[in-house]
VOVEXNU-666079 format. One record per residue (C-alpha): x, y, z; residue in one letter. Coordinates in steps of 0.001 Angstrom, whole numbers, plus 500000, padded with zeros to 6 digits. Example, Ala and Ser with C-alpha at 12.3 -4.5 7.8 and 13.67 -1.06 7.14 Angstrom:
<recs>
rec xx->512300; yy->495500; zz->507800; residu->A
rec xx->513670; yy->498940; zz->507140; residu->S
</recs>
This chain:
<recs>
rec xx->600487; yy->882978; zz->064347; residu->X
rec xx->604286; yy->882673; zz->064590; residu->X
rec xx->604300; yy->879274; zz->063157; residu->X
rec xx->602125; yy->880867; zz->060391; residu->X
rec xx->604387; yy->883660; zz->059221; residu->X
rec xx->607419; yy->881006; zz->059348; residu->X
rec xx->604958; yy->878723; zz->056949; residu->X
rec xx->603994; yy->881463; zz->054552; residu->X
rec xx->607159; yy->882588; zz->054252; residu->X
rec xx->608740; yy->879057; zz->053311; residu->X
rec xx->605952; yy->878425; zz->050541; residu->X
rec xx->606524; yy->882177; zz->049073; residu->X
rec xx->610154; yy->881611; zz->049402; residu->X
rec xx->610249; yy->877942; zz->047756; residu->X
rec xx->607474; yy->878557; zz->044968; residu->X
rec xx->609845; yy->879255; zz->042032; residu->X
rec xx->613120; yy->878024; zz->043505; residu->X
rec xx->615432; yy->876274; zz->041273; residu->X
rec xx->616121; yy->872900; zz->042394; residu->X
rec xx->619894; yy->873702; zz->041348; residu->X
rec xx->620023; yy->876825; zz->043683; residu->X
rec xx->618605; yy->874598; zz->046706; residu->X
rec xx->622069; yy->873886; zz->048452; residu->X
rec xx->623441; yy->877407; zz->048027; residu->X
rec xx->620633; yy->878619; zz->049780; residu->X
rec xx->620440; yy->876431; zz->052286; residu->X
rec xx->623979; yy->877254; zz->053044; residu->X
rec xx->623133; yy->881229; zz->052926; residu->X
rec xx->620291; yy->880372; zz->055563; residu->X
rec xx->622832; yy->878918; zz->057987; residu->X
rec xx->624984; yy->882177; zz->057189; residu->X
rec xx->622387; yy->884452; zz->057981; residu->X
rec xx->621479; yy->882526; zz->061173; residu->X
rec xx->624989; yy->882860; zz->062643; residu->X
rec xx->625603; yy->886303; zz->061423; residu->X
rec xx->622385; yy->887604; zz->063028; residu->X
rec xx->623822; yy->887045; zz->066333; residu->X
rec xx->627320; yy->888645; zz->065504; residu->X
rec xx->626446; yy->892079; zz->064670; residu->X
rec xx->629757; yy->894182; zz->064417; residu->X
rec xx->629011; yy->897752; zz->065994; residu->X
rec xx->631116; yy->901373; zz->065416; residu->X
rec xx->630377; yy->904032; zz->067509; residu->X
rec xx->626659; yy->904229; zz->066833; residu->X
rec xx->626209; yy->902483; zz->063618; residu->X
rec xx->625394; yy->898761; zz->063390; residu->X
rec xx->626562; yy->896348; zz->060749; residu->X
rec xx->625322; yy->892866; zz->059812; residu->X
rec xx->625945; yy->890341; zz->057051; residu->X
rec xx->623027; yy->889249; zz->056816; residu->X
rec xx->622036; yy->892395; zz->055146; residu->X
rec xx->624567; yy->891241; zz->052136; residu->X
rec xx->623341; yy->887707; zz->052033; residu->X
rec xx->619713; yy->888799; zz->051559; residu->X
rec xx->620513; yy->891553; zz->048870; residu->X
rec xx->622456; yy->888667; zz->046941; residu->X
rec xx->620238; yy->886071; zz->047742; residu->X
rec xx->617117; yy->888257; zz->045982; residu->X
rec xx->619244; yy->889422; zz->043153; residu->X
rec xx->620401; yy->885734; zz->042979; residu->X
rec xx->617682; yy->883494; zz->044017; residu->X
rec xx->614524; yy->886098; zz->043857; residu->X
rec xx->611552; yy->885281; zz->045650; residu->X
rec xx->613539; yy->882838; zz->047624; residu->X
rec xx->615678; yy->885355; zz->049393; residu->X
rec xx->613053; yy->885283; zz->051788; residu->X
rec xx->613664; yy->881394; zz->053056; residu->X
rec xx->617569; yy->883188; zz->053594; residu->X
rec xx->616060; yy->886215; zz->055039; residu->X
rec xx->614403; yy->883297; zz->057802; residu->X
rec xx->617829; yy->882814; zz->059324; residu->X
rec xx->617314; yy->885892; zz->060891; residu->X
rec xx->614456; yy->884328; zz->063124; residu->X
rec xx->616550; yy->882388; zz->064807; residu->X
rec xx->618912; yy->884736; zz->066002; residu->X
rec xx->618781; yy->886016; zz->069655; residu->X
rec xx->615488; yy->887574; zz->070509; residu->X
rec xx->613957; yy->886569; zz->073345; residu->X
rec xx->609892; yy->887304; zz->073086; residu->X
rec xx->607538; yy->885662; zz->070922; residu->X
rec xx->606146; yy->890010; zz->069772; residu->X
rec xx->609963; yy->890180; zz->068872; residu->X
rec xx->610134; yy->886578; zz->066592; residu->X
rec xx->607162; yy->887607; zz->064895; residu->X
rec xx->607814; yy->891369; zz->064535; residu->X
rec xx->611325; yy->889683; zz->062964; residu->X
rec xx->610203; yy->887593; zz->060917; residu->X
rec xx->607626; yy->890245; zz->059152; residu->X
rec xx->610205; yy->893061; zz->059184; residu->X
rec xx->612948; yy->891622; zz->057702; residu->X
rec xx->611212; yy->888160; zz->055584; residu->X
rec xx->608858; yy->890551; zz->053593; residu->X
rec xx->610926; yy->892813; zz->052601; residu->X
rec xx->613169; yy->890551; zz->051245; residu->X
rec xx->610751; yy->888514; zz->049408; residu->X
rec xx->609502; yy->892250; zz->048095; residu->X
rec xx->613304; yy->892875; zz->047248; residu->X
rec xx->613412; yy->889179; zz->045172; residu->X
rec xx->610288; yy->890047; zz->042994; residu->X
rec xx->611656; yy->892826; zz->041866; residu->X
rec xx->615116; yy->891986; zz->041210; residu->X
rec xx->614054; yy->888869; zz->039416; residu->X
rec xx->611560; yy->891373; zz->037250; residu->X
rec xx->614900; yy->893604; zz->036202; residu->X
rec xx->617274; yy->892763; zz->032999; residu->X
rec xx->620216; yy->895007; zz->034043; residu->X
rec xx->621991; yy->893507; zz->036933; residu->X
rec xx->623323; yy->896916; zz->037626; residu->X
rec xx->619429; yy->898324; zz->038265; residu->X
rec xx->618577; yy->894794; zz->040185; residu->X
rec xx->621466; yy->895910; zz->042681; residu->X
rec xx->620569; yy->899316; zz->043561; residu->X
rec xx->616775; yy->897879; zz->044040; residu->X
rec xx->618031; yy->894835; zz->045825; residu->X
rec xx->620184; yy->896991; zz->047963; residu->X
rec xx->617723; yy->899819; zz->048630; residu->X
rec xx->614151; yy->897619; zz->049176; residu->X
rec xx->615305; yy->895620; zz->051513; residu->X
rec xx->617054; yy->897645; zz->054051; residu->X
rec xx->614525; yy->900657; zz->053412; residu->X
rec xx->611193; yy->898412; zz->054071; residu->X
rec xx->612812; yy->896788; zz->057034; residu->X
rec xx->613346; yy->900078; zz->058476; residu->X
rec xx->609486; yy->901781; zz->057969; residu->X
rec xx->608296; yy->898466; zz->059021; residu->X
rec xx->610641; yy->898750; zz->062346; residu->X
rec xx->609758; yy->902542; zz->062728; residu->X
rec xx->606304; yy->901730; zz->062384; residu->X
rec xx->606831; yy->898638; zz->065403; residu->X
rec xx->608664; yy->901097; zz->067483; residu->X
rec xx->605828; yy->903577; zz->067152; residu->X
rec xx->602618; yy->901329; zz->067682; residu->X
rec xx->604207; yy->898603; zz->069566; residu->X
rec xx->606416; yy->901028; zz->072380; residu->X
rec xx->605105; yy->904531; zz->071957; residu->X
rec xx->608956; yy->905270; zz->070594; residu->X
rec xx->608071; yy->908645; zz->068102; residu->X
rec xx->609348; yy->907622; zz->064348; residu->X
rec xx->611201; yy->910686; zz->064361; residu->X
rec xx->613267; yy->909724; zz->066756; residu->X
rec xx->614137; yy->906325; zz->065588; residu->X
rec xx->614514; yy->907394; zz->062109; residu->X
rec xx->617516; yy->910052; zz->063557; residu->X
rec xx->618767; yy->907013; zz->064912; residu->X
rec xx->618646; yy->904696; zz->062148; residu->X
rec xx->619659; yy->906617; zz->059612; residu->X
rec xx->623339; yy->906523; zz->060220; residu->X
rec xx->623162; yy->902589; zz->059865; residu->X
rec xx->620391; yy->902174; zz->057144; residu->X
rec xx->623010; yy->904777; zz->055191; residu->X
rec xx->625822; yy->902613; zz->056111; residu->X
rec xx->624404; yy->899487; zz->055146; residu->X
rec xx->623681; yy->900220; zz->051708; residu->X
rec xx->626571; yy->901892; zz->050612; residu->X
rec xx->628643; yy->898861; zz->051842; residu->X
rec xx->626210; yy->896056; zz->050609; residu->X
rec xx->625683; yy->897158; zz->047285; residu->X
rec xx->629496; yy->896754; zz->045474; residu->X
rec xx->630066; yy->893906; zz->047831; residu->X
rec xx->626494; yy->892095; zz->046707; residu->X
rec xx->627377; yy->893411; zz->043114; residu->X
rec xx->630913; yy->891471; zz->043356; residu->X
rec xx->629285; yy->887804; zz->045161; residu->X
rec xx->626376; yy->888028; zz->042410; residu->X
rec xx->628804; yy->888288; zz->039652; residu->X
rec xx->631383; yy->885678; zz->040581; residu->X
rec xx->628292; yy->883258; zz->041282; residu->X
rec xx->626763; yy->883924; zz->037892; residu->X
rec xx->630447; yy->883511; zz->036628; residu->X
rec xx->631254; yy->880476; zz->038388; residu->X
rec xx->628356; yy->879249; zz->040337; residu->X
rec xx->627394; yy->878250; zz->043384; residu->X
rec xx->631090; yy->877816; zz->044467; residu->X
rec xx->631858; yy->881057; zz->044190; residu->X
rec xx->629352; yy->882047; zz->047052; residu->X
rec xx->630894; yy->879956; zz->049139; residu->X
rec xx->634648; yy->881534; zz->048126; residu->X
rec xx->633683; yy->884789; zz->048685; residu->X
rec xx->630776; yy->885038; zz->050934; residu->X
rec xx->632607; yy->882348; zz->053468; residu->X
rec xx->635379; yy->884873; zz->054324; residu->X
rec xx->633298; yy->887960; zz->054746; residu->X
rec xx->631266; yy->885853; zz->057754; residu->X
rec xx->634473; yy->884602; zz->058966; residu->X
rec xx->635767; yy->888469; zz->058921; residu->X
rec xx->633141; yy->889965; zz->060598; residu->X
rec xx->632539; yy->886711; zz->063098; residu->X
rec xx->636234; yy->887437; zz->064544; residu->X
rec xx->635270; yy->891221; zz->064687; residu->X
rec xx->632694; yy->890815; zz->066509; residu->X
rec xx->634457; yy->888429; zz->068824; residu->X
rec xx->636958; yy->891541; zz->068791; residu->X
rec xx->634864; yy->893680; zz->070215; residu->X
rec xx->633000; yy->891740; zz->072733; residu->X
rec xx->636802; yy->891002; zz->074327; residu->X
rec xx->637186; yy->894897; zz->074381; residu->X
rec xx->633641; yy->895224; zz->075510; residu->X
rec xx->634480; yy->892755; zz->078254; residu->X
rec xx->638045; yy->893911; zz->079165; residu->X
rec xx->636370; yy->897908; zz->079818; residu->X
rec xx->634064; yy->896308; zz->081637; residu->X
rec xx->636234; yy->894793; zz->084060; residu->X
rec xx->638872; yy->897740; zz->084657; residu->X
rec xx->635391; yy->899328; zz->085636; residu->X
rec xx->634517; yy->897240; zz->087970; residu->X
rec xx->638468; yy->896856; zz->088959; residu->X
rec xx->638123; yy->900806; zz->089343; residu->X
rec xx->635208; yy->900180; zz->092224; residu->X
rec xx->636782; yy->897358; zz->093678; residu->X
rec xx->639920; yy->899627; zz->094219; residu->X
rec xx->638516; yy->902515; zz->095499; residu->X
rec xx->636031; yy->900807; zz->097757; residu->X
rec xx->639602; yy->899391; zz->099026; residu->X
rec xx->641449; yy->902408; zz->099610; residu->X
rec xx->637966; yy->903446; zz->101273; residu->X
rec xx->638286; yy->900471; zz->103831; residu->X
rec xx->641553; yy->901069; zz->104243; residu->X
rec xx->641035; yy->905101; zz->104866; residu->X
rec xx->638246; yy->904189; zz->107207; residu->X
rec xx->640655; yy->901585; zz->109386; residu->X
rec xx->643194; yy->904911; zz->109288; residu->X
rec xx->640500; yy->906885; zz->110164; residu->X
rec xx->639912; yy->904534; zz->113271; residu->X
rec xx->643424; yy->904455; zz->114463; residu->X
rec xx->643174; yy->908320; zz->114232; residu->X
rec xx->640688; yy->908310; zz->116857; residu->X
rec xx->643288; yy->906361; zz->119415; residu->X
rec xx->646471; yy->908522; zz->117816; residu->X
rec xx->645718; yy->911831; zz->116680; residu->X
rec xx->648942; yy->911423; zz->115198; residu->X
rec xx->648554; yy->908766; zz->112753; residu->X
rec xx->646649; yy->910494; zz->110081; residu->X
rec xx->647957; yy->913265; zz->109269; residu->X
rec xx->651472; yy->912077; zz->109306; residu->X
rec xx->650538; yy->909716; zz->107050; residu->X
rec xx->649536; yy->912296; zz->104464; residu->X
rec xx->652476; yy->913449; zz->105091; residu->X
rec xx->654403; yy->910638; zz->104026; residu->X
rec xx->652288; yy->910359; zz->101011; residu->X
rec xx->652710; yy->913576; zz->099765; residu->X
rec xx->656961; yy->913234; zz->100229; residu->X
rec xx->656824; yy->909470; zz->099311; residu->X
rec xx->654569; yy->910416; zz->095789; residu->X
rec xx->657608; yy->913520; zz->095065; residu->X
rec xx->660913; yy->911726; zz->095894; residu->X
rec xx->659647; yy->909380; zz->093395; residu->X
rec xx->658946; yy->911969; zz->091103; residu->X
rec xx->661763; yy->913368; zz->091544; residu->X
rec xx->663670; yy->910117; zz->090715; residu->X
rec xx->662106; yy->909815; zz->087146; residu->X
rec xx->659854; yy->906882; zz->088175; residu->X
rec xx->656827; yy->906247; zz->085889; residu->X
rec xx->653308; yy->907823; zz->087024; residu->X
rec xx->652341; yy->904612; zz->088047; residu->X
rec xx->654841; yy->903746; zz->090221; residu->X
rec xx->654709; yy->907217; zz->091529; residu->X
rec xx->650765; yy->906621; zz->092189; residu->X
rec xx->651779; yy->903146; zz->094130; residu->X
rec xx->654336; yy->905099; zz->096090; residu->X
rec xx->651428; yy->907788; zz->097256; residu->X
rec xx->649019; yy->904967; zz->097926; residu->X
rec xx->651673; yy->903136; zz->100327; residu->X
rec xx->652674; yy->906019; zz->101863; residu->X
rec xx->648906; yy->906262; zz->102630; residu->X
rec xx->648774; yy->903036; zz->104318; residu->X
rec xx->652616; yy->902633; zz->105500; residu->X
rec xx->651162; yy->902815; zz->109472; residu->X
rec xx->647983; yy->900549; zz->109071; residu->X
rec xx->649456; yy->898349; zz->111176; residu->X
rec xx->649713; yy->900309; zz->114592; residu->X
rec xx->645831; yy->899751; zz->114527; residu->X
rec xx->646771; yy->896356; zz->116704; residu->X
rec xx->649408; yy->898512; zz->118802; residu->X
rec xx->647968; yy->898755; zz->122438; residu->X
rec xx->647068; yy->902753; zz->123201; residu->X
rec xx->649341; yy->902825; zz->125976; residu->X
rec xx->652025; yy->902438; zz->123818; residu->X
rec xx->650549; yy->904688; zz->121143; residu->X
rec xx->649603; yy->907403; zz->122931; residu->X
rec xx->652389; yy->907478; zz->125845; residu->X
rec xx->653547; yy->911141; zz->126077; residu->X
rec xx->657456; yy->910289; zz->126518; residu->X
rec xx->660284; yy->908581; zz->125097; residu->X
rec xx->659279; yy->904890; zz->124571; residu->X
rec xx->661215; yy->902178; zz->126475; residu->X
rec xx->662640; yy->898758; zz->125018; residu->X
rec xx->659668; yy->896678; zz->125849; residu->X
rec xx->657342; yy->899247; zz->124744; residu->X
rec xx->659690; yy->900429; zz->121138; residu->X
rec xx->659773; yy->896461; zz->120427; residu->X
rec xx->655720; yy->896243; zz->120811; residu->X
rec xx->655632; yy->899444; zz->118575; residu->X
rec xx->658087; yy->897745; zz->116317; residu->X
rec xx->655364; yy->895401; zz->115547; residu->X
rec xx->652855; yy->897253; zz->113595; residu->X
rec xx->655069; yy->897061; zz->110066; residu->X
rec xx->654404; yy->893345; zz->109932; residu->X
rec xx->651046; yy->893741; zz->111039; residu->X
rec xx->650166; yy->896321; zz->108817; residu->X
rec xx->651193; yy->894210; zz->106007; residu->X
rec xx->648943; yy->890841; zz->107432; residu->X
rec xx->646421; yy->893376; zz->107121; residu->X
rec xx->646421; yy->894806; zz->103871; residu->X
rec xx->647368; yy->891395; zz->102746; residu->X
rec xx->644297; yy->889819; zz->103206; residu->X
rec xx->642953; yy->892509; zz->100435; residu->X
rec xx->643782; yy->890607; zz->097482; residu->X
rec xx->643909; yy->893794; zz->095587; residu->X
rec xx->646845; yy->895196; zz->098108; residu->X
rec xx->648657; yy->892277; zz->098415; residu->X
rec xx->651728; yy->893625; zz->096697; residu->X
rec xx->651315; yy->896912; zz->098690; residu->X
rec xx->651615; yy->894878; zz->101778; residu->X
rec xx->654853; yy->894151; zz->100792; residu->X
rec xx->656295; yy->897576; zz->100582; residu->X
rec xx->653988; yy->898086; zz->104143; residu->X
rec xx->656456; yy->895457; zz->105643; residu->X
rec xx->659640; yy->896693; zz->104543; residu->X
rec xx->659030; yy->900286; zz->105144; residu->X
rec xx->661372; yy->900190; zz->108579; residu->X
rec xx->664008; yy->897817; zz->107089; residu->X
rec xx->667724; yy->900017; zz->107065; residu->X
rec xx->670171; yy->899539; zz->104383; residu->X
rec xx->672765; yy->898508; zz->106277; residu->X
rec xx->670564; yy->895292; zz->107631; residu->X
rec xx->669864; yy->896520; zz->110860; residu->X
rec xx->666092; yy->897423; zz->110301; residu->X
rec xx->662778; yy->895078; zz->110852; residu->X
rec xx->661297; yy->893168; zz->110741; residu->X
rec xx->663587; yy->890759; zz->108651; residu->X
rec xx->666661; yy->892593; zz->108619; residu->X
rec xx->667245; yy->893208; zz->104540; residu->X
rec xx->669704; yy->895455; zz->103157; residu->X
rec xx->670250; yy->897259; zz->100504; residu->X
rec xx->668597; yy->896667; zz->096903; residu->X
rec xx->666939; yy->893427; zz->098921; residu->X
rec xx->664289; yy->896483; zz->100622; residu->X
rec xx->661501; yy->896917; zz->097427; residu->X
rec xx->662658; yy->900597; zz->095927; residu->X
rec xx->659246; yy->902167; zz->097652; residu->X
rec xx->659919; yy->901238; zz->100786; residu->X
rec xx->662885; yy->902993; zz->100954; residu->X
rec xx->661446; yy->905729; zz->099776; residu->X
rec xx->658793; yy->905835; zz->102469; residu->X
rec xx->661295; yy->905484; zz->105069; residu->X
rec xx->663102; yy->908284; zz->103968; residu->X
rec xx->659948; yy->910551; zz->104264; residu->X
rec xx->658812; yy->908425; zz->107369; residu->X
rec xx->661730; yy->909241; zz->109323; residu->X
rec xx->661919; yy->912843; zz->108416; residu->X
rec xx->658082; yy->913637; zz->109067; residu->X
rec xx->658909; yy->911959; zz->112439; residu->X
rec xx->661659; yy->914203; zz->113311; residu->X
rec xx->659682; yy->917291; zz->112542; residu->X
rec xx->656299; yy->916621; zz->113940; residu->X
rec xx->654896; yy->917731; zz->117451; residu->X
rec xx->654663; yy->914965; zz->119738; residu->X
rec xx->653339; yy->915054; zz->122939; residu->X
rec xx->656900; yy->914697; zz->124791; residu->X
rec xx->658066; yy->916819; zz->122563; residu->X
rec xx->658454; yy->919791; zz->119935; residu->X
rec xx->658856; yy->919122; zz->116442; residu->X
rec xx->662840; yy->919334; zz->115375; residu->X
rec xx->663647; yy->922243; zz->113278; residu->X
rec xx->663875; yy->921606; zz->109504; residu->X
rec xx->667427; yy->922252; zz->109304; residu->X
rec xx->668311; yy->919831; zz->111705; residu->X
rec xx->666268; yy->917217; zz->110561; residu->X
rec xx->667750; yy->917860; zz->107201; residu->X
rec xx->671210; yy->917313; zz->108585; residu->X
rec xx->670024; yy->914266; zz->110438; residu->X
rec xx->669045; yy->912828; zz->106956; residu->X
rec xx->672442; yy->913847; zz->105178; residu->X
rec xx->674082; yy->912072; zz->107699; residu->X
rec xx->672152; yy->908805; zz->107915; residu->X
rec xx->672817; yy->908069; zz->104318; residu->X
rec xx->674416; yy->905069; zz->103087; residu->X
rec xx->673255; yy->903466; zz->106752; residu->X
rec xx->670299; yy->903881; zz->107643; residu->X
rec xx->668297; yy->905559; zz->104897; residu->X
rec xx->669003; yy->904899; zz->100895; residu->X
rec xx->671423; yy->907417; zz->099102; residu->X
rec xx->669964; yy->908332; zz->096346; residu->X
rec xx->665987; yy->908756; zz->097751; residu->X
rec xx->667814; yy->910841; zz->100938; residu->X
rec xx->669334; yy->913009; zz->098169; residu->X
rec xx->666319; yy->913484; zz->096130; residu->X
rec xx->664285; yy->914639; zz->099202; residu->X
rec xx->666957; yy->916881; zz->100509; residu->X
rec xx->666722; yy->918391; zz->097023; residu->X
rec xx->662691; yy->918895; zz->096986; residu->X
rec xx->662964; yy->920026; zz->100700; residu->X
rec xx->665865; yy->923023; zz->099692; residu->X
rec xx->663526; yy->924400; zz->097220; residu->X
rec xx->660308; yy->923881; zz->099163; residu->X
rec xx->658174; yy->926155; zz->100950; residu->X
rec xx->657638; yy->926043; zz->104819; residu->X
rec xx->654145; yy->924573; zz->104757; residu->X
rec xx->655266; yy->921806; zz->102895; residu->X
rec xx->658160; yy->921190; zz->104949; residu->X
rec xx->656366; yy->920777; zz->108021; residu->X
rec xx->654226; yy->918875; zz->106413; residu->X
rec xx->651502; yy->921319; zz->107039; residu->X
rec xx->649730; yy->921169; zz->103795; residu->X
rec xx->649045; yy->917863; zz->103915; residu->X
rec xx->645444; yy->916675; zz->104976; residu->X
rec xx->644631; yy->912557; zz->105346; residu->X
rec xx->640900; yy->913020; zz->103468; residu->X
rec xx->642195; yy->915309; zz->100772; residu->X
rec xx->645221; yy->913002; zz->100036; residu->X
rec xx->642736; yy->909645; zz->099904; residu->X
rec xx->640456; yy->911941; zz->097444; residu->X
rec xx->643491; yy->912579; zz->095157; residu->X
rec xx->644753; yy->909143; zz->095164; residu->X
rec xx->640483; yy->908017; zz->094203; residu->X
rec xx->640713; yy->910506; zz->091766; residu->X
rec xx->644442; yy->909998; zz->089939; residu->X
rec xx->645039; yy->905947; zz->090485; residu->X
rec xx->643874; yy->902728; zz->089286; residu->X
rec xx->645174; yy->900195; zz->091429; residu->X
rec xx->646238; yy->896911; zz->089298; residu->X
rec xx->648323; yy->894208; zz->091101; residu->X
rec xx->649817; yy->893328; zz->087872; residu->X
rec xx->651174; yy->897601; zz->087244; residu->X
rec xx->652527; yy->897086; zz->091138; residu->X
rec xx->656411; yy->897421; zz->090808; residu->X
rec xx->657805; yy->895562; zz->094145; residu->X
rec xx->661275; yy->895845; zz->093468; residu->X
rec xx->661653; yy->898144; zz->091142; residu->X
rec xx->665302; yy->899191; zz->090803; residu->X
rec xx->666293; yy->902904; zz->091517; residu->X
rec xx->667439; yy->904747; zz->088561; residu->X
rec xx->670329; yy->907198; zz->088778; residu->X
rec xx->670062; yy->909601; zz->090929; residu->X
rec xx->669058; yy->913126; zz->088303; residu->X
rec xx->669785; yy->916817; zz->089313; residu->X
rec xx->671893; yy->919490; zz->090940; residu->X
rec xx->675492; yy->917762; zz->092734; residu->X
rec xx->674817; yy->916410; zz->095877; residu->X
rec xx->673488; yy->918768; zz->099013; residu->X
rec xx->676012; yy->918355; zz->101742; residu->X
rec xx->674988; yy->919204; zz->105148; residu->X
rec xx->676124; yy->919980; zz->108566; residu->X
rec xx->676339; yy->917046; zz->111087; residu->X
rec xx->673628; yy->916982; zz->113557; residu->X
rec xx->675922; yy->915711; zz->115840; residu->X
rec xx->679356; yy->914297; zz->115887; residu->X
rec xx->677712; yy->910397; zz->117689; residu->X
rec xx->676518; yy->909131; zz->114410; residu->X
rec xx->675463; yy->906133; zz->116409; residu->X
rec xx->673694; yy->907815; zz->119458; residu->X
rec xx->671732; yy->909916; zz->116253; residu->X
rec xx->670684; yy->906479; zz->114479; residu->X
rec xx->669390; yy->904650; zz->117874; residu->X
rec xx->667253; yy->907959; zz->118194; residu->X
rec xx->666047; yy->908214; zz->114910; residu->X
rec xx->664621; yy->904702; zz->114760; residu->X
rec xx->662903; yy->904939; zz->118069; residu->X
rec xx->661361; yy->908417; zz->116255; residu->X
rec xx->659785; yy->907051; zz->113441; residu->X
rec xx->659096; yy->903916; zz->114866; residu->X
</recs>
């Protein structure tokens, strides 16, 4: 039957064809092949030019717009119903379309016919498939094809008017002039959109990826939680101060999101620390502070094996490193430790100081504020200790105690506000200047800078 309709439509087509007019259509056939698989699509409405090249091709060629109309066969459907519902659908009506036209003097009346027959009987003859071939009610399909039927003629009938009259001006070289760019236009739009299709497509799936991620990651978190009730919540901690010192610093949102995230995951590591270690209820000796000392490096073999955290690992690593070179695990200094990190150990070490541990209470505010003033420009960066003393001045007491912080409500926030790119990770971003009210100067904990440093470390070890 297929083979049938494709025969019929051929001897209609190439009954009264003008052996002059034989290449051009040819040539229009080919264009309406390749254009029926590169339909160009805004918002709801669907374009085609192979809706032009039939329109000219009946007001051009009559009858035989239907051997141009075949190109359409061979575009991309897939069943045999949909080939043969194709070829009747859109091959009549453009054979219907030529008769007519070729019947008409005026070329003016031969283009509105052209340009309303053939889109108009292709789309009662696809309302009337939809309806007896899927159970789809017209109605509804004609709501939806209006917009495009609509569309389609009002842009094919100046453009068919302006093709017909160069080729009746110049011949068959003018279809090839002007009919050649408008497939080459629309070919590269489509192409257009199918890039932008694809590129959505993939930050959606890049959007899964990351949060099933941060998931894993929560969940490992969520482990070491179990050996070191600790752990968690001080790491929400550290997100929450990490996230507003950059903030505070006039960092971008993204880099402000990255900051959260690693502040999230800045203890993954002490996962491989032995529970005697983690959950010893005093002071910490050498052996025991070096095995401790461990977990930034093996946080960071951890999340590095993500390939989606990789660069996160990196600010994992460094989160312990001092300016002054005396951190770990590899000793930088200065603008060598990624801008992050030193932000996290800035809230690290003060979240330390002023959370209960089982040896001890946590340190008052004030003093761990002093602490902090006095460890700039050694162990902790200027500028971030600065902007935190700033946020902590103004703050209430919940937050800083780090009391309004909660591990699952700060991994919900970060699902909810960040899309994790490796290429929007900023390792080493540089620290702008320093914004705001003239620095805070504090009180000295203690007049032993040293003896204060040696303690701190061990602290937020």
């Amino acid at each position: 039957m297929y083979g049938a309709l494709l025969i019929a439509a051929l001897l209609l087509g190439t009954a009264s064809v003008n052996p002059s007019d034989i290449v051009p259509i040819i040539g229009m056939f080919l264009g309406t092949a390749f254009l029926a698989r590169n339909e160009t699509v805004v918002g709801r409405l669907e374009f085609s030019g192979e809706a032009l090249l039939i329109v000219v091709a009946a007001m051009a060629f009559g009858p035989a717009a239907a051997v141009v109309a075949l190109g359409t066969v061979f575009s991309s459907f897939d069943t045999r119903s949909l080939r043969v519902f194709n070829t009747t659908s859109i091959v009549a009506p453009a054979y219907v379309a030529g008769i007519v036209s070729s019947q008409l003097d005026s070329l003016a009346t031969a283009l509105v016919v052209a340009a309303f027959v053939s889109p108009v009987l292709n789309t009662a003859l696809t309302c009337l498939f939809a309806r007896f071939g899927y159970g789809y009610p017209a109605r509804d399909f004609l709501n939806m094809a209006a917009g495009s039927l609509l569309a389609t003629i009002t842009l094919t009938m100046p453009l068919a008017a302006g093709v017909v009259w160069a080729y009746q001006a110049a011949g068959a070289s003018a279809l090839a002039l002007t009919l050649l760019p408008l497939t080459l236009v629309q070919y590269f739009l489509t192409m257009y959109q199918r890039k932008a299709q694809l590129t959505d497509e993939l930050a959606d799936k890049a959007q899964i990826l990351a949060r099933t991620n941060l998931q894993f990651a929560a969940a490992m978190v969520r482990a070491l939680d179990q050996r070191d009730a600790y752990t968690a919540g001080h790491s929400a901690a550290v997100a929450v101060f990490t996230r507003d010192i950059a903030r505070e610093m006039g960092f971008d949102e993204e880099t402000v999101r990255l900051a959260h995230l690693a502040g999230l995951l800045h203890d993954i590591g002490k996962i491989g620390v032995p529970g005697r270690v983690l959950n010893k209820t005093a002071p910490l000796d050498d052996e025991e502070y070096e095995l401790m000392k461990t977990h930034a490096a093996m946080g960071a073999d951890i999340l590095g094996e993500v390939d989606l955290y990789a660069d996160i690992a990196i600010l994992v690593r460094y989160h312990h490193e001092r300016i002054d070179g005396r951190g770990y695990p590899e000793q930088l200094a200065g603008d060598a430790i990624p801008a992050i990190s030193r932000m996290i150990s800035v809230a690290d070490t003060y979240s330390a100081m002023t959370t209960d541990r089982p040896y001890r209470e946590g340190m008052p505010t004030e003093k761990a504020m002093s602490i902090h003033n006095e460890c700039r420009g050694t162990q902790l960066d200027s500028d971030f200790t600065e902007a935190f003393l700033r946020i902590l001045i103004v703050a209430d007491a919940d937050y800083q105690r780090g009391k309004q912080t909660d591990f699952e409500v700060e991994v919900a926030k970060h699902q909810a506000l960040s899309e994790v790119e490796a290429e929007a990770v900023r390792v080493n971003a540089p620290a702008p200047e320093p914004a705001g009210p003239t620095p805070v100067i504090l009180p000295a904990a203690t007049k032993n800078g040293e003896l204060v440093e040696v303690e701190l470390e061990r602290e937020a070890a």
